[in-house]
C-alpha positions as a Python dict, from the first residue, in 0.01 Angstrom:
ca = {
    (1, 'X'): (0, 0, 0),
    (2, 'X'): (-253, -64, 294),
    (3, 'X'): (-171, -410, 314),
    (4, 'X'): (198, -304, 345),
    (5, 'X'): (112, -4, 596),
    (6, 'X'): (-77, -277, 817),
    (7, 'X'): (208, -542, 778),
    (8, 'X'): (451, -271, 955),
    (9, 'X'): (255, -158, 1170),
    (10, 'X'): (225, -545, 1315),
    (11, 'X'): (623, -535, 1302),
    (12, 'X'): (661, -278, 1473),
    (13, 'X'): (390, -410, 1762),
    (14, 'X'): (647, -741, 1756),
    (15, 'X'): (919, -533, 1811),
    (16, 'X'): (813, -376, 2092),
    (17, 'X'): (713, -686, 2270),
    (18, 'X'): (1044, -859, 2197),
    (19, 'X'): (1226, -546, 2330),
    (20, 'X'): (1001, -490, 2626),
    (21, 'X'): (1036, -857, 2713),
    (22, 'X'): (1434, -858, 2644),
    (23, 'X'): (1452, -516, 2888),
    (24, 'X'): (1254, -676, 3192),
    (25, 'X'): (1542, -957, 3181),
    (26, 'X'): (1810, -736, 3100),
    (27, 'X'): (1695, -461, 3369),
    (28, 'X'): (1867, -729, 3596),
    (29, 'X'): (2188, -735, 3491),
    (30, 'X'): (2480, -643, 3690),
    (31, 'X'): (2730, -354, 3588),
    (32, 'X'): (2978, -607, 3490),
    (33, 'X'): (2720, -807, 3241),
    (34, 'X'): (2655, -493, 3121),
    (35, 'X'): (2971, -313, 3056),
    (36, 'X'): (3095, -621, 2893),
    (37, 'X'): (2800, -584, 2633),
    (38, 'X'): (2860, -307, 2575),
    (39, 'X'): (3248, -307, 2486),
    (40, 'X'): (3113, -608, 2241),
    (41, 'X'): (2897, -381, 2066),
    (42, 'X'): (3195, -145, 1998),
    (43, 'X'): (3454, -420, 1895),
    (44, 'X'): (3179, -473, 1638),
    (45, 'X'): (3088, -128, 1527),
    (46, 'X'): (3478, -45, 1465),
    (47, 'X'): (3543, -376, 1285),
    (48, 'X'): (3248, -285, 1034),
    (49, 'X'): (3316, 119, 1020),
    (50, 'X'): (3382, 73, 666),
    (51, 'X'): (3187, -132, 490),
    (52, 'X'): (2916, 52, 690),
    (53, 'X'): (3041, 385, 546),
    (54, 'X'): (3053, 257, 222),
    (55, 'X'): (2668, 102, 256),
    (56, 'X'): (2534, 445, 377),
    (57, 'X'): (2672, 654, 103),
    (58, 'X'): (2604, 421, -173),
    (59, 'X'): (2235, 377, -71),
    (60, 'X'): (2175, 743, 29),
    (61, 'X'): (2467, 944, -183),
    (62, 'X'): (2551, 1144, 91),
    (63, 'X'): (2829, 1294, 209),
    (64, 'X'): (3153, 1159, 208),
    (65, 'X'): (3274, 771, 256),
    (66, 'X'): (3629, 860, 465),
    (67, 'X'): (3388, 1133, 635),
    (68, 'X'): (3124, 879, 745),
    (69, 'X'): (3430, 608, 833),
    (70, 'X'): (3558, 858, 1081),
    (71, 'X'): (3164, 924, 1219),
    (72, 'X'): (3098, 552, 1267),
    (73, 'X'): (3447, 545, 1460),
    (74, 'X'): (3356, 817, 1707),
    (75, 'X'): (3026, 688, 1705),
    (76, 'X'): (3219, 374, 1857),
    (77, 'X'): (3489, 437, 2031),
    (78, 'X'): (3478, 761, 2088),
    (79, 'X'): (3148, 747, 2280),
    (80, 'X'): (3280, 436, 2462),
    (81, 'X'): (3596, 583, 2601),
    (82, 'X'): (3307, 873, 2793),
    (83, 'X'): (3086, 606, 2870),
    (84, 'X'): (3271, 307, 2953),
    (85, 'X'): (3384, 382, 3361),
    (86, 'X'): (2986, 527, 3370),
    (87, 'X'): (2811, 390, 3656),
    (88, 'X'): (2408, 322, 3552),
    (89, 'X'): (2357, 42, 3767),
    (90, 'X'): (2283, -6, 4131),
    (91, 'X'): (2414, 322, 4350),
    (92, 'X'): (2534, 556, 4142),
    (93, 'X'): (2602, 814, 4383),
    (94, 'X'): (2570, 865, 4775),
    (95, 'X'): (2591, 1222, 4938),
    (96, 'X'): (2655, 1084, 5283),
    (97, 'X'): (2632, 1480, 5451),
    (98, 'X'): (2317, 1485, 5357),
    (99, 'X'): (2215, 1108, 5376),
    (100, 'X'): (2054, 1060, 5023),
    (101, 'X'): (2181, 811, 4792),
    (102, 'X'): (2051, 762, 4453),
    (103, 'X'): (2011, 464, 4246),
    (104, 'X'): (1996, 415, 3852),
    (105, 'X'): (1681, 252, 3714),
    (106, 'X'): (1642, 213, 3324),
    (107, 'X'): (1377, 386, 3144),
    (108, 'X'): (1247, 52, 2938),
    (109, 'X'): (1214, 73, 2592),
    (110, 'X'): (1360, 353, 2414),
    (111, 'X'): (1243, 415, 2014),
    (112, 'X'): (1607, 556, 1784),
    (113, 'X'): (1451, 728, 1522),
    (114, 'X'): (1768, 734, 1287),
    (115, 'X'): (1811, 1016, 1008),
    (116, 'X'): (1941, 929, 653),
    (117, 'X'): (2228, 1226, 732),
    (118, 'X'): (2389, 1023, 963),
    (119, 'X'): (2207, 667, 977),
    (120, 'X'): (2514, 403, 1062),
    (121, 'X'): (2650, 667, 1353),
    (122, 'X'): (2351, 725, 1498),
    (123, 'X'): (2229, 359, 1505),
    (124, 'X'): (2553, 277, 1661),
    (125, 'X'): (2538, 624, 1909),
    (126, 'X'): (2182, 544, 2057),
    (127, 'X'): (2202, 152, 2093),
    (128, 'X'): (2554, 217, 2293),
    (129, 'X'): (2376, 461, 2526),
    (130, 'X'): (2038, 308, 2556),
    (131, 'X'): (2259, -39, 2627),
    (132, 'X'): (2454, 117, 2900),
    (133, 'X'): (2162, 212, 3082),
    (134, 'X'): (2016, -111, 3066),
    (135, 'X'): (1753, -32, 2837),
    (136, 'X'): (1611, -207, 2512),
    (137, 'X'): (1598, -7, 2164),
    (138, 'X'): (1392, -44, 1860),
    (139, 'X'): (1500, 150, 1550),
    (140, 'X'): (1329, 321, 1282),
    (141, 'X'): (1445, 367, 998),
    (142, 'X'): (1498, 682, 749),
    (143, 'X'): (1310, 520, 424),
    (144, 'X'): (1606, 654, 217),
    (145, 'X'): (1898, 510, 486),
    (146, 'X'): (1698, 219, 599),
    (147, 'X'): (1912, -81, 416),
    (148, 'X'): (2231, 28, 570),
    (149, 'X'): (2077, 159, 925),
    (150, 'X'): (1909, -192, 951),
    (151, 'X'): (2249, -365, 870),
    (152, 'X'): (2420, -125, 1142),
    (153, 'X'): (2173, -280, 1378),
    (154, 'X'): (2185, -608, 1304),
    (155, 'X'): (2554, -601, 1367),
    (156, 'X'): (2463, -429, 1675),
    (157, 'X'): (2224, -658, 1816),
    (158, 'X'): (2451, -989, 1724),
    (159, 'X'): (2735, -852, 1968),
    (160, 'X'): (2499, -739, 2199),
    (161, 'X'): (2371, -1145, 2205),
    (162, 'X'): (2676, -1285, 2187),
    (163, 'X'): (2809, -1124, 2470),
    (164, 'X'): (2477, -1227, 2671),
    (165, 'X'): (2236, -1016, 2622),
    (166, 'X'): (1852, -1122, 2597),
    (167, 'X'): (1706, -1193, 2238),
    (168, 'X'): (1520, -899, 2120),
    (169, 'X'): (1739, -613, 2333),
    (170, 'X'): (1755, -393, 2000),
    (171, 'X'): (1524, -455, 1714),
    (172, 'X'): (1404, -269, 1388),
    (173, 'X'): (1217, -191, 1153),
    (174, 'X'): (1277, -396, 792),
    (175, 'X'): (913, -226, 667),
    (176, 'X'): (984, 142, 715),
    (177, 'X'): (651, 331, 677),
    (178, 'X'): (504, 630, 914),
    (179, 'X'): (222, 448, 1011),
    (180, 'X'): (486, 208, 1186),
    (181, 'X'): (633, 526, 1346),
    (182, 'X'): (340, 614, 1488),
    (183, 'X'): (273, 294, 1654),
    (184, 'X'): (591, 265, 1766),
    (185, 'X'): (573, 649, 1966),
    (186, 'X'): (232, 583, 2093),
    (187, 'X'): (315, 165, 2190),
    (188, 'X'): (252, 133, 2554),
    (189, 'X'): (586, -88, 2578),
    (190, 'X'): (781, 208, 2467),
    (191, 'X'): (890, 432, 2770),
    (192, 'X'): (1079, 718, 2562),
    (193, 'X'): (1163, 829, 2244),
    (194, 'X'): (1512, 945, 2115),
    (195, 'X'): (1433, 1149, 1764),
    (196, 'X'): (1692, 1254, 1497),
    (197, 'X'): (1552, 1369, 1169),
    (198, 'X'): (1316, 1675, 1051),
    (199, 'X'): (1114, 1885, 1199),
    (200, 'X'): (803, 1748, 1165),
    (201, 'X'): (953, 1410, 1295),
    (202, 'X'): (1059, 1576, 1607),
    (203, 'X'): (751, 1766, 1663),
    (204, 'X'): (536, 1466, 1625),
    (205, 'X'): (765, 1300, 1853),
    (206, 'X'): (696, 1553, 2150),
    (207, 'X'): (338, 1508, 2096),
    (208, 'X'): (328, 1148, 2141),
    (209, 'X'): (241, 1187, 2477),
    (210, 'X'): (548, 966, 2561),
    (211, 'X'): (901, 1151, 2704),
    (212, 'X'): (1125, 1268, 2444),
    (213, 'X'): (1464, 1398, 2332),
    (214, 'X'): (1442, 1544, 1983),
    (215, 'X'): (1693, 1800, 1811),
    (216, 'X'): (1602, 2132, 1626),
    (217, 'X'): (1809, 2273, 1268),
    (218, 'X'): (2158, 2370, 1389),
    (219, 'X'): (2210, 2729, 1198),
    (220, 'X'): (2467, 2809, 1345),
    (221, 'X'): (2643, 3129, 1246),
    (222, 'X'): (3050, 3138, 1262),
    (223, 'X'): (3154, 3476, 1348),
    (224, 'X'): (3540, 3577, 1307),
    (225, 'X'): (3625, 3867, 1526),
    (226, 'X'): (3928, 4111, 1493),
    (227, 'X'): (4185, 3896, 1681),
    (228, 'X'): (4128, 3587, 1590),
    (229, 'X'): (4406, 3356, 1371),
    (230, 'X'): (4215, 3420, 1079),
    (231, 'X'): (4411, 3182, 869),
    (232, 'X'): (4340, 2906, 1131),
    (233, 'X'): (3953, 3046, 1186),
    (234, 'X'): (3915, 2973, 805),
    (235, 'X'): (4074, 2671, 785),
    (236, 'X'): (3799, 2556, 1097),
    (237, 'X'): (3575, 2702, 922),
    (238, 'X'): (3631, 2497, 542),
    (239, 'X'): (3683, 2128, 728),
    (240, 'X'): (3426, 2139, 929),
    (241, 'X'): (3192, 2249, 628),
    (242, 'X'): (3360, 2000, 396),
    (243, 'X'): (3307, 1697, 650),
    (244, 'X'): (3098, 1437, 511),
    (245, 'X'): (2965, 1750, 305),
    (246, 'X'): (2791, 1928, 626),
    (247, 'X'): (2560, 1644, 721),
    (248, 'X'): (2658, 1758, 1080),
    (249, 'X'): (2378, 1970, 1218),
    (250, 'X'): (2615, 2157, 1440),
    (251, 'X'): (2814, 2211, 1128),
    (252, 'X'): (2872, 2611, 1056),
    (253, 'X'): (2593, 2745, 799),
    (254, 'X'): (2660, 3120, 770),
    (255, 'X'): (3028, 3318, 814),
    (256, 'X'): (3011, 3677, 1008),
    (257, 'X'): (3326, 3900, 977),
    (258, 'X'): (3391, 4262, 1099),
    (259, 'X'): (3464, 4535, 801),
    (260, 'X'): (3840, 4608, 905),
    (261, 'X'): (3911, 4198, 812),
    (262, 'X'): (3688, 4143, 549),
    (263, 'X'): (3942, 4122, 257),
    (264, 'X'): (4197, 3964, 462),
    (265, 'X'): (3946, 3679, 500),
    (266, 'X'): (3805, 3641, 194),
    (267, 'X'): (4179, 3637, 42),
    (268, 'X'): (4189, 3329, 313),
    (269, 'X'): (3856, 3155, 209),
    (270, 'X'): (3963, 3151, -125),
    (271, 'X'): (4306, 3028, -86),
    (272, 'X'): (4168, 2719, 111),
    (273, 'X'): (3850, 2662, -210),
    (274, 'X'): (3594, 2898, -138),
    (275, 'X'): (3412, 3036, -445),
    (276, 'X'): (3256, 3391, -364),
    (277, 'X'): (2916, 3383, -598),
    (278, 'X'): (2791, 3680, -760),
    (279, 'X'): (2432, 3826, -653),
    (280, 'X'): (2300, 3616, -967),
    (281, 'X'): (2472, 3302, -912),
    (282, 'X'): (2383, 3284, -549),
    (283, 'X'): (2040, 3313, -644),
    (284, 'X'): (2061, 3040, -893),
    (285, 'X'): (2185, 2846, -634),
    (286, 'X'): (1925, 2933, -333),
    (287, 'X'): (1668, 2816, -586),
    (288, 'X'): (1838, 2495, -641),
    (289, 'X'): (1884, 2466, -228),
    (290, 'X'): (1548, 2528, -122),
    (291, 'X'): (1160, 2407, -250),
    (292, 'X'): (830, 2539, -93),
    (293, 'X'): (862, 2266, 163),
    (294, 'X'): (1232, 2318, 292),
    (295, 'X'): (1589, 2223, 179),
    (296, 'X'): (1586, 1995, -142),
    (297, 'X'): (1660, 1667, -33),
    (298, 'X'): (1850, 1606, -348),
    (299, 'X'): (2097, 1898, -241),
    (300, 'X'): (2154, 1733, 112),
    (301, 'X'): (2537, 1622, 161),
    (302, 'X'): (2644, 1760, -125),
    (303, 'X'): (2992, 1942, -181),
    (304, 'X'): (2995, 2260, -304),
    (305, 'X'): (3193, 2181, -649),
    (306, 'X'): (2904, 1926, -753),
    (307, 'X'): (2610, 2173, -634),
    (308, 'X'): (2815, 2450, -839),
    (309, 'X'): (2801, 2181, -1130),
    (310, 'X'): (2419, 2122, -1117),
    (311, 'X'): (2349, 2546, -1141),
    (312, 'X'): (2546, 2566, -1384),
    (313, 'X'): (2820, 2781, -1283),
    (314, 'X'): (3190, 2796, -1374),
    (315, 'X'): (3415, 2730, -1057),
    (316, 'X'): (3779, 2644, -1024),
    (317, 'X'): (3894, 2267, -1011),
    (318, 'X'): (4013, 2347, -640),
    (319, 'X'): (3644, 2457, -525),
    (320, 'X'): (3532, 2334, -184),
    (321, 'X'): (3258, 2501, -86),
    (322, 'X'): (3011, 2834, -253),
    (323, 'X'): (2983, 3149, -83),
    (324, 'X'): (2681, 3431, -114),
    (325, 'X'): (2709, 3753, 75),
    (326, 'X'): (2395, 3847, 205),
    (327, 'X'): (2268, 4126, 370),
    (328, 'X'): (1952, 4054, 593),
    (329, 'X'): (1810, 3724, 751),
    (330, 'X'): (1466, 3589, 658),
    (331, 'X'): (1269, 3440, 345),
    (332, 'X'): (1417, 3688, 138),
    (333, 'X'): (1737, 3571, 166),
    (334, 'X'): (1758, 3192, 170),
    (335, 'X'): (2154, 3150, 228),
    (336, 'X'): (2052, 3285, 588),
    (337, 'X'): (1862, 2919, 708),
    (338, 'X'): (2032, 2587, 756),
    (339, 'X'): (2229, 2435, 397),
    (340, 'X'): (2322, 2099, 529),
    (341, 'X'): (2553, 2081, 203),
    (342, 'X'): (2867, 2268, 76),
    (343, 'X'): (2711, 2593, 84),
    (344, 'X'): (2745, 2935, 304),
    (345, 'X'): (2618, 3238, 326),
    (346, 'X'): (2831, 3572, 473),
    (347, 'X'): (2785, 3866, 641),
    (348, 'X'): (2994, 4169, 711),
    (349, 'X'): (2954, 4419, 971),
    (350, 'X'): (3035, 4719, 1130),
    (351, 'X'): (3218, 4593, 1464),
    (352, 'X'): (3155, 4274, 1747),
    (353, 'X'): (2891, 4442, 1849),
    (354, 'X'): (2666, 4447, 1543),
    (355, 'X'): (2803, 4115, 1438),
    (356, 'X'): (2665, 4013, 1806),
    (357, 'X'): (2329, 4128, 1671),
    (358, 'X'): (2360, 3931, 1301),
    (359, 'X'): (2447, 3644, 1459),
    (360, 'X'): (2097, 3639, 1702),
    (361, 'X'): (1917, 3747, 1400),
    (362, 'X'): (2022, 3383, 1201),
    (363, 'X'): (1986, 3215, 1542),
    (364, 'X'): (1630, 3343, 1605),
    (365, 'X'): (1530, 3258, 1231),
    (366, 'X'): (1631, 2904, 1270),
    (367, 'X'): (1857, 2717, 1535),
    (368, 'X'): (1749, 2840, 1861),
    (369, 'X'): (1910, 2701, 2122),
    (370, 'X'): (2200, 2481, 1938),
    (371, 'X'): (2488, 2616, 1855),
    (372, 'X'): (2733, 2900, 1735),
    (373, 'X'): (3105, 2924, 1660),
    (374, 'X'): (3336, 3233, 1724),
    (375, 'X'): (3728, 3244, 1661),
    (376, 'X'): (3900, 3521, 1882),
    (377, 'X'): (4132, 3559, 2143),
    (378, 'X'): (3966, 3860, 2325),
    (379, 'X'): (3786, 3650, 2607),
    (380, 'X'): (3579, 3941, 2763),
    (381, 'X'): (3399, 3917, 2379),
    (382, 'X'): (3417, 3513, 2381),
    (383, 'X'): (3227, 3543, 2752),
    (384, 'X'): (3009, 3832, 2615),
    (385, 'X'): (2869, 3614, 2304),
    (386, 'X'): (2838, 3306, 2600),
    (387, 'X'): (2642, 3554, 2785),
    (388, 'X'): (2415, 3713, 2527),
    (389, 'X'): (2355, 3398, 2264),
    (390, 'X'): (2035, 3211, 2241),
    (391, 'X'): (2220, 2860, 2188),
    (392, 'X'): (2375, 2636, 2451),
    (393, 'X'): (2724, 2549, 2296),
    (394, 'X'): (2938, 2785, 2215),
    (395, 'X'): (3262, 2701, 2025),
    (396, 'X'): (3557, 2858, 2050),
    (397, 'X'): (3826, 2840, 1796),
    (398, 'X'): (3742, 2497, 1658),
    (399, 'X'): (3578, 2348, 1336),
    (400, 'X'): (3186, 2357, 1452),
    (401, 'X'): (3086, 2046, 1340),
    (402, 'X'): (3361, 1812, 1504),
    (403, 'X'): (3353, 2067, 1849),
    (404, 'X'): (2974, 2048, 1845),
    (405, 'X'): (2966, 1675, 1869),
    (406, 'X'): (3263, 1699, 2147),
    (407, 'X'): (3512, 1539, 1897),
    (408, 'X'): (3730, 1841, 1913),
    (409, 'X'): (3584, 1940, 2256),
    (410, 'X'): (3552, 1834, 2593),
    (411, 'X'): (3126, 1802, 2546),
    (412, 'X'): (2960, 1480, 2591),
    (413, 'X'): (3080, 1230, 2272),
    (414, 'X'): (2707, 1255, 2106),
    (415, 'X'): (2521, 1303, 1817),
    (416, 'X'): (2192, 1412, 1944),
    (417, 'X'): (2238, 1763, 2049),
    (418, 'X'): (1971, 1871, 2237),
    (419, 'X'): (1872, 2275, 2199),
    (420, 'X'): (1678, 2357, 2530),
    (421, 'X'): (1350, 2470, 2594),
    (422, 'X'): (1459, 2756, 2367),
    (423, 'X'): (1493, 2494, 2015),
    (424, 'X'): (1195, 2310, 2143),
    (425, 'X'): (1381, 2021, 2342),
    (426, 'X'): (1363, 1873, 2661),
    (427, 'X'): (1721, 1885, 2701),
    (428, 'X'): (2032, 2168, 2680),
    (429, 'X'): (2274, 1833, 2680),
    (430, 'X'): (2463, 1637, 2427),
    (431, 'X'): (2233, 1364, 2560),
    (432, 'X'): (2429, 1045, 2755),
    (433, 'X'): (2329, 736, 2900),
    (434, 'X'): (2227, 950, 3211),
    (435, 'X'): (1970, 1124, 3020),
    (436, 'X'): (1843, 773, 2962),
    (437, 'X'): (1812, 612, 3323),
    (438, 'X'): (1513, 704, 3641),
    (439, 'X'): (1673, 763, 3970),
    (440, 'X'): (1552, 653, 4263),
    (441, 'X'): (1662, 843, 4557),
    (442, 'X'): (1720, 723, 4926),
    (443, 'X'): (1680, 1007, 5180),
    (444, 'X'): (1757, 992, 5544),
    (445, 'X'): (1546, 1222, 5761),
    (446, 'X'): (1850, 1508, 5921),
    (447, 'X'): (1607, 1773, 6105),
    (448, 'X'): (1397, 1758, 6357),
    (449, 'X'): (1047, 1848, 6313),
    (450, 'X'): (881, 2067, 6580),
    (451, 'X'): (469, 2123, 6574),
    (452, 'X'): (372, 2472, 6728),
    (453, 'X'): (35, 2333, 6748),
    (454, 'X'): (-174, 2431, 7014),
    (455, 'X'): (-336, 2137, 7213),
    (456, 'X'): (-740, 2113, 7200),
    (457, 'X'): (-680, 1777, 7473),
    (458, 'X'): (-1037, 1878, 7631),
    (459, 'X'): (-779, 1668, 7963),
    (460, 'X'): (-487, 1903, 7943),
    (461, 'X'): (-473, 2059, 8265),
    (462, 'X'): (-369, 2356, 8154),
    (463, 'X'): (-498, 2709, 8303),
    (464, 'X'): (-636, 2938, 8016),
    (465, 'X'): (-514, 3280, 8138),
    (466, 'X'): (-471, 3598, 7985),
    (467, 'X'): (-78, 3584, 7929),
    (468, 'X'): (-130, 3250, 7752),
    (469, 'X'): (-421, 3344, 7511),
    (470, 'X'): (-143, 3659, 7452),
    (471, 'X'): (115, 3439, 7351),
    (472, 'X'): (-119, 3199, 7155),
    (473, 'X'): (-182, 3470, 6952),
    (474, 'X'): (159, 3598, 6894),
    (475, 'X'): (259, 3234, 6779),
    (476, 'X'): (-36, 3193, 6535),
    (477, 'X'): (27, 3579, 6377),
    (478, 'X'): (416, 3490, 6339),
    (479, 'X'): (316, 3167, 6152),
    (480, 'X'): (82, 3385, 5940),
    (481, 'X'): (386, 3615, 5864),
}
């Protein structure tokens, strides 16, 4: 095992020389050179979106393979069509009022840590932004994802070459151990570090010492006020939790409903394959979810007929995902953190207001600073829950998951959501190629600068009278004002 830990560790030193290399030739390429690498990259990621889909569920048995088809697609094209008129080379704007023009410099060498929730995406995601900014990339690996996230980047880094860019522009790691992380986040040849994956991961990620973007959990609570379409709310609500089995960490994680619609949306959840649990089963089923450590891995990307099957429980053919009313947030009552899998917990309360208050409460327990989705058409109570929220999207009348990542939104194509200082991050954004480029700034001096300094010239000619020490005075006391 220590002969394997130091064999990674010295690929992951080569791969930051090759990339760091590859970037100083590549930092000179012109916005053409680039742009046509980078529409390369997506011919190729769209023309192996499903045999990529198929690799990552067979090797990780997550989620689901149409699910992950339609991910690696957006992942594609869908970022492309945001990114692809993006100026990140040369002058990228000029404020000619105020006589400052600013100029795009790359970063260097940025390290994709890649998740096993969404491993072919992401690769494809961060090596099309860190690309268009004229940076080099070197991936690691999930352990459990890294066969198919090291085939997503080898297709990555063949277009990327064919279409002229330098040998060694995106690399990674075949020998996936942490020891390789960690020489990878503390390399001097990396300049940044864009993390997906756990907690920990992320954590040790800002402490690096190196510049990061990293993502917190995404618990974000759904809350269903009076007049909202509740048949179309639920139906949001049920696709975006059934998509690729809520791998999506903007995906919706708890359901909040006022007392006068309660029934009215239950009747709904269950028409569309929502299985209300009983106190007991929903315990049985926390139990299963969660281990001293966190969520069981095993549980991850799992739909909520096959997590039914495993506790045991008796559900109807139709079942899409499992439901357990709870009725406080915290340790006690598990269903209240993030279930990336076919699983929700739900709340009822008195009125928008104390919903307001349930919905902080599951925010401030976990997912600070991501996200939270509310169906209505009263917008004085949409702007009120923008106003009051501790998260930094707020979704309105759309599945969570898809409006999170700006598939069903106008937000930044991404899938690194970034939860402000509030989750821990450096960044509020869906992070872009911007987020991944210096700018240098050209500034034009536009006032004049006048010095009310007295002269000390021992040859100044100048009478020292009374009225002049006066008015000395009053200059130096207004300055000191």
């Amino acid at each position: 095992m220590l002969d394997f830990d130091l064999s990674s560790i010295q690929e992951a030193r080569d791969l930051a020389v090759s990339a760091t290399e590859a970037q100083k030739k590549y930092a000179n390429f012109s916005q053409e050179e680039v742009d046509r690498i980078i529409k390369a990259m997506v011919d190729a990621a769209m023309s192996n979106a499903e045999w990529l889909a198929r690799m990552a569920v067979d090797e990780t048995k997550f989620g689901v393979f149409e699910d992950k088809i339609v991910k690696n697609q957006f992942a594609a094209q869908g970022v492309y069509e945001y990114i692809k008129d993006m100026k990140t080379v040369g002058v990228i704007n000029e404020d000619k009022e105020k006589k400052v023009t600013e100029i795009a410099a790359p970063v260097g060498v940025v390290l994709g840590i890649i998740p096993s929730t969404n491993p072919t995406s992401t690769v494809i995601y961060k090596c099309l932004i860190s690309l268009k900014a004229r940076n080099a990339i070197v991936i690691s690996p999930h352990p459990s994802a890294s066969r198919c996230i090291f085939a997503a980047a080898q297709i990555m880094q063949k277009a990327a070459i064919s279409a002229g860019a330098p040998e060694g522009i995106i690399g990674c790691l075949s020998k996936c151990t942490m020891a390789a992380t960690n020489e990878l986040m503390t390399h001097p040849g990396v300049a940044l570090i864009l993390a997906t994956g756990g907690s920990g991961l992320v954590r040790a990620a800002y402490s690096s010492g190196k510049p990061a973007y990293g993502v917190g959990p995404g618990n974000v609570p759904a809350f269903i006020e009076r007049t909202a379409d509740i048949p179309y709310a639920v139906q949001c609500i049920i696709d975006s939790k059934t998509f690729d089995n809520g791998t999506i960490c903007a995906s919706e994680q708890s359901i909040v409903v006022e007392e006068c619609m309660k029934d009215q949306v239950i009747t709904e959840l269950k028409a569309r394959g929502a299985y209300f649990m009983t106190p007991e089963e929903t315990k049985k089923v926390a139990a299963m979810l969660f281990t001293s450590r966190g969520m069981n891995a095993s549980m991850v990307g799992k739909s909520g007929k096959y997590i039914a099957q495993k506790a045991g429980l008796a559900v109807p053919e139709n079942t899409k995902v499992l439901i357990g009313e709870q009725q406080g947030v915290g340790k006690d009552y598990p269903l209240s953190r993030e279930k990336l899998t076919g699983v929700l917990g739900f709340y009822t309360e008195s009125d928008w207001v104390d919903a307001c208050k349930r919905c902080i409460q599951l925010l401030e327990y976990e997912g600070t600073g991501h996200s939270l989705a509310i169906h209505s058409q009263n917008e004085d109570i949409i702007k009120e829950f923008g106003l009051k929220k501790p998260v930094f999207r707020i979704l309105v009348n759309t599945p969570s998951a898809l409006g999170g990542i700006g598939y069903a939104t106008g937000l930044a194509p991404a899938l690194t959501l970034g939860c402000g200082t509030w989750g821990g991050s450096s960044t509020s954004d869906n992070v872009t190629p911007l987020h991944l480029i210096n700018k240098k700034r050209i500034a034009y001096g536009i006032k004049e600068f006048h010095s009310n300094k007295v002269s000390t010239n021992n040859n100044d000619s100048t009478e020292i009278t009374p009225d002049l020490i006066t008015t000395i005075v009053k200059q130096v006391m207004a300055q000191i004002r």
